[in-house]
C-alpha positions in Angstrom: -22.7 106.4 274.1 -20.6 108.6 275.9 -16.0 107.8 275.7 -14.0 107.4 278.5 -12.7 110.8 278.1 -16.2 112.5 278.0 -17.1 111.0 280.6 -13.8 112.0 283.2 -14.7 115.6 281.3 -17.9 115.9 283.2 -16.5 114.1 286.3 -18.4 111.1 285.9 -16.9 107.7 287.0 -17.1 104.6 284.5 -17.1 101.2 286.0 -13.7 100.8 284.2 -12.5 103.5 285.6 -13.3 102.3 289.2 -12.0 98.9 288.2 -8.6 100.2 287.0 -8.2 102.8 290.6 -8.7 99.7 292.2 -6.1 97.6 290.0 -3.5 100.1 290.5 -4.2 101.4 293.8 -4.4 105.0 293.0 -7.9 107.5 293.7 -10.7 107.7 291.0 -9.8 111.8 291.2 -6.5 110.8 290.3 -7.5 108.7 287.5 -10.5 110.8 286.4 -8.1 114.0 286.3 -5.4 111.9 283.8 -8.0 110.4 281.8 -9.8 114.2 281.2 -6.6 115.8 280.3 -5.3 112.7 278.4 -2.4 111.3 280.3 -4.2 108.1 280.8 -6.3 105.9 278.4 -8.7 103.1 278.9 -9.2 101.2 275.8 -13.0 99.8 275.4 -14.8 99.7 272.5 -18.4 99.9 273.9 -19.3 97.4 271.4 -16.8 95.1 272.8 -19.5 91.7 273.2 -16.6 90.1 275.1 -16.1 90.9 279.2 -12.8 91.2 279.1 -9.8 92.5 281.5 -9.4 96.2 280.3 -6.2 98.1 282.1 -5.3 101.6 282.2 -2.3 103.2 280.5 -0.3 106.1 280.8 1.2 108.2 283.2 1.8 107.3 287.1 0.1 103.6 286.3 2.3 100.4 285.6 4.0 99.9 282.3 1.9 97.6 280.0 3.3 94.8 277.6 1.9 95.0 274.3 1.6 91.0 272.3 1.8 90.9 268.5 -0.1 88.0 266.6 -1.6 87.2 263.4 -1.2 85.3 260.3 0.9 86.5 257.4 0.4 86.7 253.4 2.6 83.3 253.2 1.3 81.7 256.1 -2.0 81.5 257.8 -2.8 78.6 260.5 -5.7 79.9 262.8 -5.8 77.5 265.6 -1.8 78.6 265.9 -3.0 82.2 266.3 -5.8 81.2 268.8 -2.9 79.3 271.1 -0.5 82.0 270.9 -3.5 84.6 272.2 -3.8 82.2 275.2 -0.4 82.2 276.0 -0.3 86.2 276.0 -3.5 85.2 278.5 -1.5 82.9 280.2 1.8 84.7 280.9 0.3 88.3 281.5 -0.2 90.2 278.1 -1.9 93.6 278.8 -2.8 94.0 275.5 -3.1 92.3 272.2 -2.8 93.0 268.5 -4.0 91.1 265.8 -1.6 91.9 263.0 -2.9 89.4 260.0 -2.5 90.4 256.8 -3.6 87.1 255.2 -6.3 84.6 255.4 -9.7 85.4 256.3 -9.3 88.5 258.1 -13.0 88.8 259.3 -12.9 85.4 261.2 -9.8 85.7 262.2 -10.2 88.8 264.4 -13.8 87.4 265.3 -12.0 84.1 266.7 -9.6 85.8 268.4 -11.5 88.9 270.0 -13.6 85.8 271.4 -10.6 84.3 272.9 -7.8 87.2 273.8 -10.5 88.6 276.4 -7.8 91.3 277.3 -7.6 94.8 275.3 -7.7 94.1 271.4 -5.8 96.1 268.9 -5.6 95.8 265.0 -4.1 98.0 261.7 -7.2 98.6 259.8 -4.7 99.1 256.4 -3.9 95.8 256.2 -7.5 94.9 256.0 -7.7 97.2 253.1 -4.5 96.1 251.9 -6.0 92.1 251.8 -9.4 93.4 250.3 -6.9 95.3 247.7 -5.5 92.0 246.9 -9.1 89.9 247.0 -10.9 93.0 244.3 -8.3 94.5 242.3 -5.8 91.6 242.4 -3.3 94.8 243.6 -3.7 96.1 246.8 -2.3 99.6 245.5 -5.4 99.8 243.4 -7.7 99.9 246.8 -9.7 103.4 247.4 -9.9 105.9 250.0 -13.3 104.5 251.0 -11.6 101.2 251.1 -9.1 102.7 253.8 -12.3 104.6 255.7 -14.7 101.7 255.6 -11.6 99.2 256.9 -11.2 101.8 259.8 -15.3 101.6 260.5 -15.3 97.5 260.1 -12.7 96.9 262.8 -14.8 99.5 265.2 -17.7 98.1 265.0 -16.3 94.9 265.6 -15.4 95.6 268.9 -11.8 96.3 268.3 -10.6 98.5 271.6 -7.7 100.7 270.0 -6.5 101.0 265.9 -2.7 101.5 264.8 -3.8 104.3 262.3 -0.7 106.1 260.0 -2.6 109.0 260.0 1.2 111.1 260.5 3.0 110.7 257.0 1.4 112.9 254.5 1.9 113.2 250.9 5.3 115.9 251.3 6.8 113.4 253.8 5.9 109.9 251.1 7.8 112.2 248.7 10.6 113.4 251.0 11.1 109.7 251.7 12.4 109.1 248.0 15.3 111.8 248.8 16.3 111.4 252.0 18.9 108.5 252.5 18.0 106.3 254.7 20.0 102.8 255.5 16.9 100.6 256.0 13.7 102.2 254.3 10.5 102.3 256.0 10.3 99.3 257.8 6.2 99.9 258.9 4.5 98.0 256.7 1.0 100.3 257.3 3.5 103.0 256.6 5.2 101.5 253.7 1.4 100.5 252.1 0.1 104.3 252.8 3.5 105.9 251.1 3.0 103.9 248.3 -0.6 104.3 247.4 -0.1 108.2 248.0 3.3 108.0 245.7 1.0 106.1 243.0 -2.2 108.1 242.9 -0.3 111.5 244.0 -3.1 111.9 246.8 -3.2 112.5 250.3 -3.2 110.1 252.9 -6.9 109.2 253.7 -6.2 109.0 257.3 -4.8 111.7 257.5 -7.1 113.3 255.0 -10.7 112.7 256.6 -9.0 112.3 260.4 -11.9 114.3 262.0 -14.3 111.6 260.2 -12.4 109.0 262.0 -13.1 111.0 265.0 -16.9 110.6 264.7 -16.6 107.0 264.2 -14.1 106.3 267.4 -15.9 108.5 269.4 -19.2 106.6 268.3 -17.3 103.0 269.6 -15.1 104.9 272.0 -12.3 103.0 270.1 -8.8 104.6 270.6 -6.6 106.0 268.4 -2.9 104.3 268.6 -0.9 106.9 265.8 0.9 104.6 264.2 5.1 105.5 263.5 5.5 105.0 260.0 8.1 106.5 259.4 10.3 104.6 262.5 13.7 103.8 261.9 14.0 100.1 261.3 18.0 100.3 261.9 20.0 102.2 264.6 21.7 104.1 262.1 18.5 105.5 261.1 17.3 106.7 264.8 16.1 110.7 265.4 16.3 111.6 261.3 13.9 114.2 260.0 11.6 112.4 258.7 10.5 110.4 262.2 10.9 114.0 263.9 8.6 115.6 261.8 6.1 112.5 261.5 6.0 113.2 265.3 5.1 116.4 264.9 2.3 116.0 262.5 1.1 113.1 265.0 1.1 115.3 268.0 -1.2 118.1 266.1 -3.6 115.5 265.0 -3.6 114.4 268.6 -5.2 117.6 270.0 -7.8 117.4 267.1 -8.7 113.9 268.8 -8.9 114.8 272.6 -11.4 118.2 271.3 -13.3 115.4 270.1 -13.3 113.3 273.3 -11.2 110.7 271.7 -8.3 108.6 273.7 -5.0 108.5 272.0 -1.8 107.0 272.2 1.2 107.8 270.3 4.0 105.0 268.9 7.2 105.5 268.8 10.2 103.7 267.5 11.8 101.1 266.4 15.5 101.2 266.4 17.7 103.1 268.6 21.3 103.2 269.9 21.5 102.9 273.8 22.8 105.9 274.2 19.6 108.3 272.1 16.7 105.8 274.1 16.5 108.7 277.1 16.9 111.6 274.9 14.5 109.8 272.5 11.5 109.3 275.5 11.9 113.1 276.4 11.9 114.2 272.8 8.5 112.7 271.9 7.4 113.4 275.4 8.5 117.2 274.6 6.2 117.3 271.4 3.2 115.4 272.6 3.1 116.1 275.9 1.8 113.3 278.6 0.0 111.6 276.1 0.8 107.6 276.8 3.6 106.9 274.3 3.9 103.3 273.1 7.0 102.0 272.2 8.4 99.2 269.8 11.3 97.8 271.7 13.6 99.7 270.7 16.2 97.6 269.5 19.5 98.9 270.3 21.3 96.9 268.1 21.0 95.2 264.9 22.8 92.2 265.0 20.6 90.2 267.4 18.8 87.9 265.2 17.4 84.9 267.0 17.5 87.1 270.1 16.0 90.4 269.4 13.5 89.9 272.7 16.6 90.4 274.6 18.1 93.2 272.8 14.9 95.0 272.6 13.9 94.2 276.4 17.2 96.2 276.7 15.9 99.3 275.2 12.2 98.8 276.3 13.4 98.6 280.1 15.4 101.9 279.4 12.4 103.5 277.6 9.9 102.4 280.8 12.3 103.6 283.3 12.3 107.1 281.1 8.4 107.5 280.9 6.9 105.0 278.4 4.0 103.4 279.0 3.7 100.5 276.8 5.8 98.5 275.7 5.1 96.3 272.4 7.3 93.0 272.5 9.5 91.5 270.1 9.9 87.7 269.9 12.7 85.7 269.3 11.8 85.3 265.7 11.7 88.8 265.1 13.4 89.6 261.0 13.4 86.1 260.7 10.1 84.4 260.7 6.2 84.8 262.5 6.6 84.1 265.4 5.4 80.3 266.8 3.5 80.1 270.3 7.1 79.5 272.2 8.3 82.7 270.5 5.4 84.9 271.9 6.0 83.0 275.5 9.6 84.1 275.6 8.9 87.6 274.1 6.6 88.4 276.7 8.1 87.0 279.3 11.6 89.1 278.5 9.1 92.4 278.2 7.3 91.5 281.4 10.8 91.8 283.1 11.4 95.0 281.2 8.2 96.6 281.8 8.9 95.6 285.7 12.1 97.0 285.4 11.0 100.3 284.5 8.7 100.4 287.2 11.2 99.9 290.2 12.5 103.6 288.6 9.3 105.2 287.7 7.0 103.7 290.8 9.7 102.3 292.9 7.9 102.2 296.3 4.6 100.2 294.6 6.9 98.4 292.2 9.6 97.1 294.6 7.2 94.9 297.0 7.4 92.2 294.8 11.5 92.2 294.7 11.8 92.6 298.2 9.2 89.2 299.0 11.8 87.5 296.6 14.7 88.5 298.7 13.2 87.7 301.8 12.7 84.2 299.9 16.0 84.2 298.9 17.5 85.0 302.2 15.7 82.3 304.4 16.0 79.4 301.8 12.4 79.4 300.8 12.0 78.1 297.9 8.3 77.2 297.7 8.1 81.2 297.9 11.0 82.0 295.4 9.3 80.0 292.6 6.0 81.0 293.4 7.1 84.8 293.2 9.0 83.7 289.8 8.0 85.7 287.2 7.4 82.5 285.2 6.8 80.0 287.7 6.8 77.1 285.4 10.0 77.5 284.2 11.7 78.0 287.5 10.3 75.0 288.9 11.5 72.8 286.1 14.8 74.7 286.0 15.0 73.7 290.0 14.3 70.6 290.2 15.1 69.2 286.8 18.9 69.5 287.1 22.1 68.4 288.9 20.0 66.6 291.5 18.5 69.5 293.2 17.1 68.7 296.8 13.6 69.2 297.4 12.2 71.2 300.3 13.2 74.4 301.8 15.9 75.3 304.0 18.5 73.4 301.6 20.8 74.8 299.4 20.4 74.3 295.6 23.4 72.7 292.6 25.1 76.0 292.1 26.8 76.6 295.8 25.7 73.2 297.7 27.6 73.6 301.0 29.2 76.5 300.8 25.1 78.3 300.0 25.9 82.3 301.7 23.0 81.8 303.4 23.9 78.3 305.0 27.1 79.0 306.2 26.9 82.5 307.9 24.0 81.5 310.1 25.8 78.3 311.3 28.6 80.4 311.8 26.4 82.5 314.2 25.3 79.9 315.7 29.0 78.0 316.2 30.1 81.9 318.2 26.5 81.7 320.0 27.1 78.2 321.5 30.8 78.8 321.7 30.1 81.9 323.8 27.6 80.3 326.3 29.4 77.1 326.9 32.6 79.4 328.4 
């Protein structure tokens, strides 16, 4: 079966395609150029038994929001993992990743490929990572066939697009021991990958046999997402040599993929001060061209714990505004704990403001409908309107109505300015000077 890029190549329309020009109101010649020359992706493994709600991403589309889920080596609870996919479904996740690392990995991402029916991302090494753990009893001790043939499971699964570390190679895993770095590698793909090459003095197998990983995602059309392993996982960290040059291997092995008719998308960081975000976006932008660039927050400060969905919706809001194209939430729980359903609610919810954010910059006259219907809302004291248009409805509602003795209806002013509402008292005011005027 023929990719999504293939296809554009020869100037032949998928119906995803057709479905995502429709979605973002732009022309199929539009689309069919970006997706040819790389700019956009569609991610659909054509294995995928699931009908699900695919999107586009990449250049002149919306920003995306990205939801992280999955069990961990210490904790694995699969019904909790199946209810925090529906709330991604529920509150307007784009995409999805399963991220578990413990547990039954197989069922896991069968149950929830059934039930996130949105695109589906995984991190093939941590399958190989678990089965190192299951066989050897040390997941060090896996193979590279154990990395290739984790790679192959998840695509013929039906798995839409793969985190892959194909970028740090065996000089980088060894520059890593000598340059000083305050937090490490903080990627745990990256940090398994270093390691195993470290122990066995080998290269990295993805990075090794990436033209075999070709074939097989341009078999299942599954898209590459080259992973950033080498990410700084502290501000004081951000733009050191080692994430530049990952970059750069990245954005080679990037034009091996597109000769091959593969889709790609590139991750960035991480951690970053407010001030390198901008210079950060046109940096990677520099080295891998238009190629949609997928970013982990960033964080722009460290000391956040308990709220790093809003100090990474900081820096993801900057980043979308600059050029990024997906954004990849953080929760609440973030350094602390895995996340619980409430925690991927609010994460997305802060990234679905950030991602909207970005678009009143980057596609201001689509983008800016929506805020101008809420200030027309505003304005005339309809709130029916304003909650509806609430980016979490729910909440707003309850927030309304549940305290200080809010009136119902429209046309009344709400607990925070009572009589003296802006939009009460001029109007009256026009109409005291209306009446005034005719009566003399």
């Amino acid at each position: 079966m023929s990719t999504q890029m293939a296809s554009a190549r020869r100037g032949v329309a998928t119906d995803e395609m057709i479905q995502v020009a429709k979605d973002e109101d732009v022309s199929l010649d539009f689309l069919i150029q970006r997706i040819a020359n790389g700019s956009i992706i569609i991610p659909k493994n054509n294995s995928r038994k699931q009908k699900i709600k695919f999107v586009g991403i990449g250049k002149g589309l919306k920003t995306k929001v990205n939801v992280n889920i999955g069990t961990s080596t210490l904790y694995q609870n699969l019904d909790e993992e199946i209810s925090k996919a529906k709330v991604a479904l529920d509150y307007g996740g784009d995409t999805i990743m399963d991220l578990s690392d413990g547990g039954d990995l197989n069922l896991i991402r069968e149950k929830l490929l059934e039930t996130a029916t949105i695109t589906f991302g995984t991190v093939p090494i941590y399958q190989a990572y678990a089965y190192g753990v299951e066989k050897y009893k040390n997941p060090l001790n896996i193979t590279e066939d154990d990395f290739l043939n984790a790679f192959e499971k998840h695509a013929k699964d039906g798995v839409d697009y793969t985190t892959i570390h194909s970028g740090i190679t065996l000089n980088l895993a060894k520059r890593i021991m000598e340059v000083k770095r305050h937090a490490g590698i903080v990627s745990k793909g990256g940090t398994i990958t270093a390691a195993w090459m470290l122990k066995y003095e080998k290269e990295n197998p993805y990075h090794k046999h990436f033209d075999y990983l070709c074939e097989i995602a341009r078999k299942y059309d599954v898209t590459f997402s080259l992973g950033d392993a080498l990410r700084p996982g502290s501000i004081l960290d951000s733009h050191d040599e080692l994430q530049v040059e990952e970059m750069i291997n990245v954005s080679r092995l990037t034009k091996r993929a597109h000769k091959m008719d593969v889709q790609v998308m590139i991750e960035g960081p991480g951690h970053v001060p407010l001030n390198e975000i901008s210079a950060n976006v046109r940096l990677a932008k520099s080295l891998i061209g238009e190629v949609p660039y997928y970013v982990l927050g960033p964080l722009v400060t460290d000391i956040a714990s308990g709220y790093d969905h809003i100090a990474s919706a900081i820096g993801a809001a900057i980043s979308a505004s600059e050029g990024v194209d997906l954004l990849c939430y953080l929760t609440p729980a973030e350094h602390l704990a895995l996340p619980n359903t409430k925690d991927v609610k609010d994460g997305l919810i802060a990234y679905k403001i950030a991602a909207h954010a970005g678009d009143l910059v980057k596609l201001r006259e689509k983008a800016i409908k929506w805020d101008m219907e809420m200030t027309n809302a505003r304005r005339t004291l309809n709130w029916e309107k304003q909650l509806e248009l609430s980016i979490d409805p729910e909440n707003a509602k309850k927030i309304h109505y549940g305290q200080n003795g809010q009136m119902e209806g429209n046309n009344v002013p709400c607990t925070m300015c009572g009589s003296a509402c802006v939009y009460l008292m001029l109007p009256q005011q026009r109409k005291y000077i209306k009446e005034t005027t005719e009566t003399e």
